[in-house]
PyMOL CGO cylinders between C-alpha atoms (Angstrom):
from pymol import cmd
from pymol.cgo import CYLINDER

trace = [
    CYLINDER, 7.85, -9.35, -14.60, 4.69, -7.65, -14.90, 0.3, 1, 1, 1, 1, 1, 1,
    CYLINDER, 4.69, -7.65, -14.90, 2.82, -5.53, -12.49, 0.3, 1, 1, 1, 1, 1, 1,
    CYLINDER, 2.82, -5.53, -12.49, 0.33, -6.06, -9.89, 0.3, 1, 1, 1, 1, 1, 1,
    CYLINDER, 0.33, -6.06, -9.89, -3.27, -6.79, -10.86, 0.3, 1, 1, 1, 1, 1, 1,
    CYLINDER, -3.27, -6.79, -10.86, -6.52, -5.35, -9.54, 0.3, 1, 1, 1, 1, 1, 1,
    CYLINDER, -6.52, -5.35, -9.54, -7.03, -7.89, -6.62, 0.3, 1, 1, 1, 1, 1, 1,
    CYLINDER, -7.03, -7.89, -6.62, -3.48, -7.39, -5.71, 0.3, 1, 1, 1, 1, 1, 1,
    CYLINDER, -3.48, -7.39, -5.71, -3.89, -3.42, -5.20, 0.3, 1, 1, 1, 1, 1, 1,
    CYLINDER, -3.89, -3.42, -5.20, -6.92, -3.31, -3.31, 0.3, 1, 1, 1, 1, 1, 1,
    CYLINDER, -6.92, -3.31, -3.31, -5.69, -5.78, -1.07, 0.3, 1, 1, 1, 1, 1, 1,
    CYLINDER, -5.69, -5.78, -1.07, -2.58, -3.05, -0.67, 0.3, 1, 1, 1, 1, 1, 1,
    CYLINDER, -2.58, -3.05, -0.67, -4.80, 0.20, -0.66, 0.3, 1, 1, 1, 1, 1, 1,
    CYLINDER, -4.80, 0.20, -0.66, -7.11, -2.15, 1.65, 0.3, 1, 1, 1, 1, 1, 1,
    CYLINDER, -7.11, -2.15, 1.65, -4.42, -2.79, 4.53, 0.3, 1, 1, 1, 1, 1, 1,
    CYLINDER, -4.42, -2.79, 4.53, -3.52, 1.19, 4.05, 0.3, 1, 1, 1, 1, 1, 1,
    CYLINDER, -3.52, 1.19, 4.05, -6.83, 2.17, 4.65, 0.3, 1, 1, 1, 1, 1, 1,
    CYLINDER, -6.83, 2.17, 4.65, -8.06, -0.34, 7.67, 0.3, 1, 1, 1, 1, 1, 1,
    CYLINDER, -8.06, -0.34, 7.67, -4.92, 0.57, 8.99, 0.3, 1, 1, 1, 1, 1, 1,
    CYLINDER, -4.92, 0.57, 8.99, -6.64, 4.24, 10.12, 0.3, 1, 1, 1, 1, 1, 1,
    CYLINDER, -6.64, 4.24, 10.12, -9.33, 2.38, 12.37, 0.3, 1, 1, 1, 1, 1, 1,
    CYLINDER, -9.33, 2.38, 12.37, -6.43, 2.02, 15.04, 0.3, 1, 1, 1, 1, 1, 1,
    CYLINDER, -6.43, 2.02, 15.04, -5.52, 5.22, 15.02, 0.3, 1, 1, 1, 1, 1, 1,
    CYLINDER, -5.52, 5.22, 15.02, -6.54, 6.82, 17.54, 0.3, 1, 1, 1, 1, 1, 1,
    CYLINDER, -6.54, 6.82, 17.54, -8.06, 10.61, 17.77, 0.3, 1, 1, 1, 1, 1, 1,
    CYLINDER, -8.06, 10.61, 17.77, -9.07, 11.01, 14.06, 0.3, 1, 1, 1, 1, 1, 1,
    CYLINDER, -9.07, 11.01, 14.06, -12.30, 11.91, 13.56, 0.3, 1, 1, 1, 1, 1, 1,
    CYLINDER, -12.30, 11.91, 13.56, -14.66, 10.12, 11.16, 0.3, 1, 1, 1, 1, 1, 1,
    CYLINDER, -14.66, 10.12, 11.16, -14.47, 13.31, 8.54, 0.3, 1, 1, 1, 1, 1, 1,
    CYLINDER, -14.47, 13.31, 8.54, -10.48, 13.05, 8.44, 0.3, 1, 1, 1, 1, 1, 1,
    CYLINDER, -10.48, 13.05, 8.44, -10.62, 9.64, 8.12, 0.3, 1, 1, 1, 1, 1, 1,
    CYLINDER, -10.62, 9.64, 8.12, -12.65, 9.93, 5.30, 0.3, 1, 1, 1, 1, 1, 1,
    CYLINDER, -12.65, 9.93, 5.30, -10.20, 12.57, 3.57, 0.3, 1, 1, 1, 1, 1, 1,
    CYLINDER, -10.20, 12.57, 3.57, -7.19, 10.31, 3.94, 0.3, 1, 1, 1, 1, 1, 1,
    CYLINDER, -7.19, 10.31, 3.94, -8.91, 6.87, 2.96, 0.3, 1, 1, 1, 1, 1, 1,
    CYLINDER, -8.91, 6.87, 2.96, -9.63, 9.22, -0.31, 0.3, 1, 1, 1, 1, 1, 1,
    CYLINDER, -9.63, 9.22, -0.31, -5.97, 10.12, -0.80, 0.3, 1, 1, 1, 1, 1, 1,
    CYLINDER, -5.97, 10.12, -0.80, -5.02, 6.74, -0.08, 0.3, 1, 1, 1, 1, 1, 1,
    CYLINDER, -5.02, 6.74, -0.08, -7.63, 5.59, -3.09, 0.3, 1, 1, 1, 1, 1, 1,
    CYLINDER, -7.63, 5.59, -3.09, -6.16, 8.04, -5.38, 0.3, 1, 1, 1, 1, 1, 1,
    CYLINDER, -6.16, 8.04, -5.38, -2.89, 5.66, -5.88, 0.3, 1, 1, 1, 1, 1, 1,
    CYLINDER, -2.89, 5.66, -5.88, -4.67, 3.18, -7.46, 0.3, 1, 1, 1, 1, 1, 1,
    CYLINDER, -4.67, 3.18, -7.46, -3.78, 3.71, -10.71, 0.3, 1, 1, 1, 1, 1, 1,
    CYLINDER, -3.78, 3.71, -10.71, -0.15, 4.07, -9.75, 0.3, 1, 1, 1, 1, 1, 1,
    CYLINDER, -0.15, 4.07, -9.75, 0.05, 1.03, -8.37, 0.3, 1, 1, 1, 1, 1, 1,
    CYLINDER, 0.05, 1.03, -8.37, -1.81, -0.85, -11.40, 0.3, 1, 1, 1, 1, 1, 1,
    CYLINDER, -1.81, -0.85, -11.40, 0.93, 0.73, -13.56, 0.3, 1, 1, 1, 1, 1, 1,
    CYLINDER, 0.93, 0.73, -13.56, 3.78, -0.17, -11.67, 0.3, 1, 1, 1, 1, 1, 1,
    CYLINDER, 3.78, -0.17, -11.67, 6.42, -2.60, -13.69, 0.3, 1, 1, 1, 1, 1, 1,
    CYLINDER, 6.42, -2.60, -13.69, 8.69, -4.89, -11.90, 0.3, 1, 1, 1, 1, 1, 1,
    CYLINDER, 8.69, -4.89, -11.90, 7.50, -3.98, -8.23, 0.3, 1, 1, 1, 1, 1, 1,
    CYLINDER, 7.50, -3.98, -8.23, 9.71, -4.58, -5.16, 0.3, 1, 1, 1, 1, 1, 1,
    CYLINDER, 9.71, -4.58, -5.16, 8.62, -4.31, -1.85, 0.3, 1, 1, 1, 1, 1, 1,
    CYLINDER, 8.62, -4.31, -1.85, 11.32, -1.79, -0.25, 0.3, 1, 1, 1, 1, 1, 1,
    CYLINDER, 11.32, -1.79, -0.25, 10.71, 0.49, -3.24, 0.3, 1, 1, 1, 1, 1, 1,
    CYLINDER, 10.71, 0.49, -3.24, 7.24, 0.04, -2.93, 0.3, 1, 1, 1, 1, 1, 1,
    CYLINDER, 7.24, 0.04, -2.93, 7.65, 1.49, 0.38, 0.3, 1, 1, 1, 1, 1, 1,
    CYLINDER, 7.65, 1.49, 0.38, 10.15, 4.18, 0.31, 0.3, 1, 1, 1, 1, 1, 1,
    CYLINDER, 10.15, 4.18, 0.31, 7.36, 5.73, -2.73, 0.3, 1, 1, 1, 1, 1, 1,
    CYLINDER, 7.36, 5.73, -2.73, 4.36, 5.20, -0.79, 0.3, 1, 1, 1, 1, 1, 1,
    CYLINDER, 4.36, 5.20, -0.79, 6.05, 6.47, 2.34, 0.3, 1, 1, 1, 1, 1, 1,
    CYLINDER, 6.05, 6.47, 2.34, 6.78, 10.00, 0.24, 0.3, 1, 1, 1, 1, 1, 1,
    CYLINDER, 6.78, 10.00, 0.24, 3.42, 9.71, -1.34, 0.3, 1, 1, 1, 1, 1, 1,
    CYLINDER, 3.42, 9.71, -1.34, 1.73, 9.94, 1.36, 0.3, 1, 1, 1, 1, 1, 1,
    CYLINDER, 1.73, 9.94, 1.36, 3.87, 11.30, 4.30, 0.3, 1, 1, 1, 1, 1, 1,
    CYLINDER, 3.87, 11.30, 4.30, 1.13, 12.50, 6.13, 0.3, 1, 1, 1, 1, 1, 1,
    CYLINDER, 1.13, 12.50, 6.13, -0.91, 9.07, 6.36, 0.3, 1, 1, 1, 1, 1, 1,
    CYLINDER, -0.91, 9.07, 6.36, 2.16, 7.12, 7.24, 0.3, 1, 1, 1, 1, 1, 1,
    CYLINDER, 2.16, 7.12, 7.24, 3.18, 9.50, 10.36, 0.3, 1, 1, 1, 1, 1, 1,
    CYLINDER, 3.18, 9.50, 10.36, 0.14, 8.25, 11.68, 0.3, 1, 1, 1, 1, 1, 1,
    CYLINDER, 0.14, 8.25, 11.68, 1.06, 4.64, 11.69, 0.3, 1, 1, 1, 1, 1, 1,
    CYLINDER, 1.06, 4.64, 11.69, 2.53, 2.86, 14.39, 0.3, 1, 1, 1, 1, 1, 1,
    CYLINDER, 2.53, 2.86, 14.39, 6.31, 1.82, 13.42, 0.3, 1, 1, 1, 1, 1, 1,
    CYLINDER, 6.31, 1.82, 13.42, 5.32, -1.77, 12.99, 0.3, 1, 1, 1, 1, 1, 1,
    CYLINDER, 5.32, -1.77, 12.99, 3.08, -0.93, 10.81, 0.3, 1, 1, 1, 1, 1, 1,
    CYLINDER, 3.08, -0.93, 10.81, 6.06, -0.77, 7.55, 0.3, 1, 1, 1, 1, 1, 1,
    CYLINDER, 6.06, -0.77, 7.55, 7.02, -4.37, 8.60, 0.3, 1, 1, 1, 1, 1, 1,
    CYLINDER, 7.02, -4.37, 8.60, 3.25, -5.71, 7.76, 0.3, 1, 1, 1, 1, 1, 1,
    CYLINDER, 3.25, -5.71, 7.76, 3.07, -3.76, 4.30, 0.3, 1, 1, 1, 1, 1, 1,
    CYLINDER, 3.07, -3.76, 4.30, 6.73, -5.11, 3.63, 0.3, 1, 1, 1, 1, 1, 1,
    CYLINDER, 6.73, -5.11, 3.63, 5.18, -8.39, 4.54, 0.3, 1, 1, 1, 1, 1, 1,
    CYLINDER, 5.18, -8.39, 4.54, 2.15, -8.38, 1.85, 0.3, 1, 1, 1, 1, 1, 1,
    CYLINDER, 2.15, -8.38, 1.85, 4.26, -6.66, -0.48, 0.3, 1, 1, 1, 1, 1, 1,
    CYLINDER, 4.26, -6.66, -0.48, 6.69, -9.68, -0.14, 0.3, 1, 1, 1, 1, 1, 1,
    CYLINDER, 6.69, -9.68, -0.14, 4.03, -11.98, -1.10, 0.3, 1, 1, 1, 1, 1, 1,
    CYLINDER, 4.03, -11.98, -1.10, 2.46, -10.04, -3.91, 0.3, 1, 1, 1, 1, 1, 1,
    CYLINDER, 2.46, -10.04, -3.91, 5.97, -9.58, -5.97, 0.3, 1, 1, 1, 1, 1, 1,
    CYLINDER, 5.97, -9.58, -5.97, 7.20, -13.39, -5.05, 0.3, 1, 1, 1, 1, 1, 1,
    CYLINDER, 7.20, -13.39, -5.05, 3.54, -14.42, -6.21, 0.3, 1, 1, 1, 1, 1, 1,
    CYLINDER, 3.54, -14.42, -6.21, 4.61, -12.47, -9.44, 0.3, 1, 1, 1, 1, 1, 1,
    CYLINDER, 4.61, -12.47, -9.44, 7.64, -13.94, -9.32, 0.3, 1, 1, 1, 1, 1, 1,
    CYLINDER, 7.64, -13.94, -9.32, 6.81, -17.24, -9.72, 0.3, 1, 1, 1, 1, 1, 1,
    CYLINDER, 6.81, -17.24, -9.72, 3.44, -16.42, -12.35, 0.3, 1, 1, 1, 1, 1, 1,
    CYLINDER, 3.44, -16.42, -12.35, 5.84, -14.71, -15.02, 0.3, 1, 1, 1, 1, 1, 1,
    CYLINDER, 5.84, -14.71, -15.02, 7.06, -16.00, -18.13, 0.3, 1, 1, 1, 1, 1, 1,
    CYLINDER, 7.06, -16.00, -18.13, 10.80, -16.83, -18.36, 0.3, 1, 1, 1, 1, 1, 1,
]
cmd.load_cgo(trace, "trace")
């Protein structure tokens, strides 16, 4: 299996990041700072080969400790959710 394309990660960094609008008492400079850090695993992400969700997650989670403390707790089941959908969609597009 191969790794995620370009669409695929900024739909990912996209749910990280629009995930900060509903947090509440951050102001619009901090905001800015973490969207950035969240940005900055782009290229990670790109490079990744044979992506699963949970693993996905546990990385992210340590990557970025301080964004995710932020989040409400529900917030792991809806990036489990799109992960789901972006390794079954490369599931089913790779060679066999």
């Amino acid at each position: 299996m191969s790794g995620f394309g370009k669409r695929d990660v900024t739909e990912i960094l996209e749910l990280l990041e629009n995930e900060l609008d509903a947090v509440p008492r951050l102001e619009k400079v901090e905001k800015m700072k973490l969207r950035a850090k969240i940005r900055h695993h782009e290229n990670w992400l790109l490079t990744l080969e044979n992506p699963k969700p949970a693993k996905i997650i546990v990385r992210l989670q340590g990557r970025l400790a301080e964004i995710f403390r932020l989040y409400p707790s529900s917030f792991k089941d809806k990036l489990g959710g799109l992960l789901e959908d972006k390794c079954s969609k490369l599931d089913r597009s790779s060679p066999e």
